[in-house]
BATIMAR-983587 format. One line per 10 residues: their letters; for each residue x negated, z negated, y negated of N, C-alpha, C. Coordinates in pm, 1 decimal. Example, Ala and Ser with C-alpha at 12.3 -4.5 7.8 and 13.67 -1.06 7.14 Angstrom:
2
AS> -1319.0,-780.0,569.0,-1230.0,-780.0,450.0,-1320.0,-780.0,330.0  -1285.0,-708.0,225.0,-1367.0,-714.0,106.0,-1290.0,-787.0,-3.0
This chain:
87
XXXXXXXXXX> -83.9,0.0,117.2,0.0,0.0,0.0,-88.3,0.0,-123.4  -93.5,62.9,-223.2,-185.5,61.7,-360.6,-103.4,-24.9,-437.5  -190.5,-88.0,-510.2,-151.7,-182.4,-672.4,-82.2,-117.4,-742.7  -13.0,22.4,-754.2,90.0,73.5,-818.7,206.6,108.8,-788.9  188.8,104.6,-668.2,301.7,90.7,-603.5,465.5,38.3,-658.5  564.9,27.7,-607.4,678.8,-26.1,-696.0,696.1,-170.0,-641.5  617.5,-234.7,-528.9,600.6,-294.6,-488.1,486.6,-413.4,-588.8  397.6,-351.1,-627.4,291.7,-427.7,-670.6,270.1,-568.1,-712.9  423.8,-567.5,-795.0,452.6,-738.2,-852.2,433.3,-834.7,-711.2  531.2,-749.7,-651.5,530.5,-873.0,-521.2,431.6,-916.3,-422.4
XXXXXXXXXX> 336.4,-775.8,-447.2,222.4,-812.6,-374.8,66.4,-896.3,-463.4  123.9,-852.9,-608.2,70.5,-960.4,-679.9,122.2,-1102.7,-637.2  207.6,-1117.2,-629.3,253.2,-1267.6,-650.5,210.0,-1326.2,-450.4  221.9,-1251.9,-406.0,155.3,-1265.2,-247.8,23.0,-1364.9,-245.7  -62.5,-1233.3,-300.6,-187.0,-1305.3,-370.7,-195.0,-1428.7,-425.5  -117.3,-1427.7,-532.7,-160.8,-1567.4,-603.6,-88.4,-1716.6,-532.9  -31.9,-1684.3,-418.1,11.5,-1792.6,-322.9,-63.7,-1812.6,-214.6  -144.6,-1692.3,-140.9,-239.9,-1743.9,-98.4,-347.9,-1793.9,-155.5  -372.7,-1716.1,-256.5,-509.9,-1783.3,-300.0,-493.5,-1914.3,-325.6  -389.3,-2012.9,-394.1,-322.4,-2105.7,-414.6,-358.0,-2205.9,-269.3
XXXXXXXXXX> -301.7,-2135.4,-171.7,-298.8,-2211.9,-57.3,-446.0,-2201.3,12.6  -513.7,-2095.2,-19.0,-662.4,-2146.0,34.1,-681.4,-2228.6,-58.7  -685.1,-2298.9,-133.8,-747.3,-2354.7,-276.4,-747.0,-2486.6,-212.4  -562.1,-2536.1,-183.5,-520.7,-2661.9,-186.8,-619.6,-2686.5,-30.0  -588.7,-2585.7,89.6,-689.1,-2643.1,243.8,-810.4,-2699.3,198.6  -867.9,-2590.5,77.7,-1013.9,-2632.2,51.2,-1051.3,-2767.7,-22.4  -937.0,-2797.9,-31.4,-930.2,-2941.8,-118.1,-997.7,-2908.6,-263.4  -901.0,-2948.5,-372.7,-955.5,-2936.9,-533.3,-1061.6,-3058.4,-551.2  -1163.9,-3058.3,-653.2,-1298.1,-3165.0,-612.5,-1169.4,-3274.2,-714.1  -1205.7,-3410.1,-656.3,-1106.8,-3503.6,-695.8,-1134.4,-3538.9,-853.7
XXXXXXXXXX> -1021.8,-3568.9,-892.5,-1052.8,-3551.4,-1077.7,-1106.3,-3666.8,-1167.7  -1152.3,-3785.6,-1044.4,-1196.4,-3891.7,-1072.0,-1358.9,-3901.9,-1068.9  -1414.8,-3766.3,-1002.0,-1586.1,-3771.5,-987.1,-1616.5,-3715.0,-1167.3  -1753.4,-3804.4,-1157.1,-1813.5,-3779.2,-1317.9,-1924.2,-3737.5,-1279.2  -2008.9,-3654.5,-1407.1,-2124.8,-3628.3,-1380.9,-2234.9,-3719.8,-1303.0  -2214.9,-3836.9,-1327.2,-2352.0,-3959.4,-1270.3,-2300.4,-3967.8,-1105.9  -2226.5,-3897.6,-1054.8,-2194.3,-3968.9,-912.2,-2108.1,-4080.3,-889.3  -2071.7,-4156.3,-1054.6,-2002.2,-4254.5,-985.6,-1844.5,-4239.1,-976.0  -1800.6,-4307.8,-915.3,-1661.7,-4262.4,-846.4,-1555.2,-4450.1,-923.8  -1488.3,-4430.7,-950.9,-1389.7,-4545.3,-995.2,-1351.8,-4590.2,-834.3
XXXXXXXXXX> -1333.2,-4739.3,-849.4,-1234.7,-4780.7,-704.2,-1107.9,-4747.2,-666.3  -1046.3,-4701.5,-611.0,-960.2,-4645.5,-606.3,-815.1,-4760.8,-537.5  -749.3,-4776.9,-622.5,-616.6,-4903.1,-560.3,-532.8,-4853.9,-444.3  -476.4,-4935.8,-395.9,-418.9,-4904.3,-234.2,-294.1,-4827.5,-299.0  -228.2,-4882.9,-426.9,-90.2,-4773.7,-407.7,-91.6,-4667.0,-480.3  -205.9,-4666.8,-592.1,-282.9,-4496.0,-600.3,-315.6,-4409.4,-535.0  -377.6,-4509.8,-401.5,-446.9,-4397.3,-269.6,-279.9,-4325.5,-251.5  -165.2,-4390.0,-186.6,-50.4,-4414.1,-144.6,1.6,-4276.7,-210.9  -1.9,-4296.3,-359.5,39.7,-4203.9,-451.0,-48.4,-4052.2,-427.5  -122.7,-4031.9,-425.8,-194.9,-3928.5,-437.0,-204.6,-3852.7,-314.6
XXXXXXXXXX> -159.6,-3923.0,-204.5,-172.8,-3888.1,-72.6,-4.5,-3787.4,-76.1  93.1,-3853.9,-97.9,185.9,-3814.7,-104.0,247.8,-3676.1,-252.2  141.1,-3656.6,-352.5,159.6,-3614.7,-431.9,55.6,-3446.8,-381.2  -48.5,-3512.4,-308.3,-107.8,-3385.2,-210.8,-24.9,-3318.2,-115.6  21.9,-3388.2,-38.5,143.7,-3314.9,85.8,214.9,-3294.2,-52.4  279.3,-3295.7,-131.2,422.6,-3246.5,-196.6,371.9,-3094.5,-218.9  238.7,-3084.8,-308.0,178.0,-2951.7,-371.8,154.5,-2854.3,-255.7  126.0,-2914.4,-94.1,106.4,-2836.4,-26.4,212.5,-2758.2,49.0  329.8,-2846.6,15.2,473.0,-2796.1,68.4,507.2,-2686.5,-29.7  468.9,-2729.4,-121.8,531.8,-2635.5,-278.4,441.4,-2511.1,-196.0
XXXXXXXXXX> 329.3,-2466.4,-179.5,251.1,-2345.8,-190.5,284.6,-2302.4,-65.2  324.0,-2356.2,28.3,358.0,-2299.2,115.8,490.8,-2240.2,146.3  593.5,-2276.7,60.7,726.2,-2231.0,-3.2,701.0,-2132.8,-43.3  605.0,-2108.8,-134.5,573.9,-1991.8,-239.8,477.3,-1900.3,-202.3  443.5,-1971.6,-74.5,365.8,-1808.5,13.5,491.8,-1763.8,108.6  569.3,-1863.2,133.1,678.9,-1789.8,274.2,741.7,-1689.0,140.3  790.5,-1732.8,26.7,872.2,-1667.1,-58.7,844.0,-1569.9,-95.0  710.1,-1540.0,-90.3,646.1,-1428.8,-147.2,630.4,-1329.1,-40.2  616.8,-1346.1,93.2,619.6,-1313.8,201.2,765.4,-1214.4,261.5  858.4,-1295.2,200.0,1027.3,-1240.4,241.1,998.9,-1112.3,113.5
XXXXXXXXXX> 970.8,-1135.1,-24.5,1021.8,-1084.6,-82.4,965.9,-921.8,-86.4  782.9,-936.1,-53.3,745.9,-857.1,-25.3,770.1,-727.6,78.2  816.3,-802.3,194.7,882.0,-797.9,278.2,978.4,-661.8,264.7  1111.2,-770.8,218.3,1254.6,-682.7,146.6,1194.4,-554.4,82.4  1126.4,-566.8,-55.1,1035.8,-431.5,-81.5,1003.8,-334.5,-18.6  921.5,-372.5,59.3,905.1,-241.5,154.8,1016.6,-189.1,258.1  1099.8,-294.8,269.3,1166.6,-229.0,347.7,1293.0,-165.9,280.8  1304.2,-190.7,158.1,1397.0,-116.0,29.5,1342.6,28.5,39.9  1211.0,47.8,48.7,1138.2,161.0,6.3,1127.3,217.1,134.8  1098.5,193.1,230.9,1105.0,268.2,364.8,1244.0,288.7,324.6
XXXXXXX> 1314.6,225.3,332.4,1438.7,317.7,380.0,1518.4,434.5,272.2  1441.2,404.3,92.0,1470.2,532.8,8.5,1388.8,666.6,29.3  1276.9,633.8,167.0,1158.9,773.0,155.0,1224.6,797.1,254.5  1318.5,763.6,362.3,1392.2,828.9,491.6,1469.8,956.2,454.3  1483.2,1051.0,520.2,1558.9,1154.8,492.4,1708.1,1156.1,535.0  1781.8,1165.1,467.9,1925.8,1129.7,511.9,1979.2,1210.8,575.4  2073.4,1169.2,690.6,2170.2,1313.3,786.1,2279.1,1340.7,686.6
């Protein structure tokens, strides 16, 4: 399929959900490291919080890769079936 396609948006937006979802597997570097190495202590219902605020973002991107997935999907198969020759 080429990037100009009539498709393209959707296969843009494909993209930017996987890339999204390799991002989150690869883990983002945590936003608490500073230049010197040192790291803050981290409290039990922060850990709690952040643990659960990670699974939420990873549900979200994975919504938004299946979504992007259907929609792409539908597309082509809109378009296969306007290049068919009709009886």
């Amino acid at each position: 399929m080429t990037r100009n396609g009539p498709c393209a948006v959707r296969q843009a937006e494909l993209d930017r959900a996987l890339a999204e979802l390799k991002r989150l597997e690869h883990g983002a570097p945590a936003p608490n490291d500073d230049l010197t190495g040192n790291r803050s202590p981290t409290m039990g219902g922060d850990l709690g919080s952040r643990f659960y605020e990670t699974i939420g973002r990873r549900e979200a991107a994975h919504r938004r890769y299946r979504t992007a997935v259907r929609d792409l999907a539908e597309c082509l198969r809109q378009q296969r079936h306007l290049s068919e020759p009709q009886a």
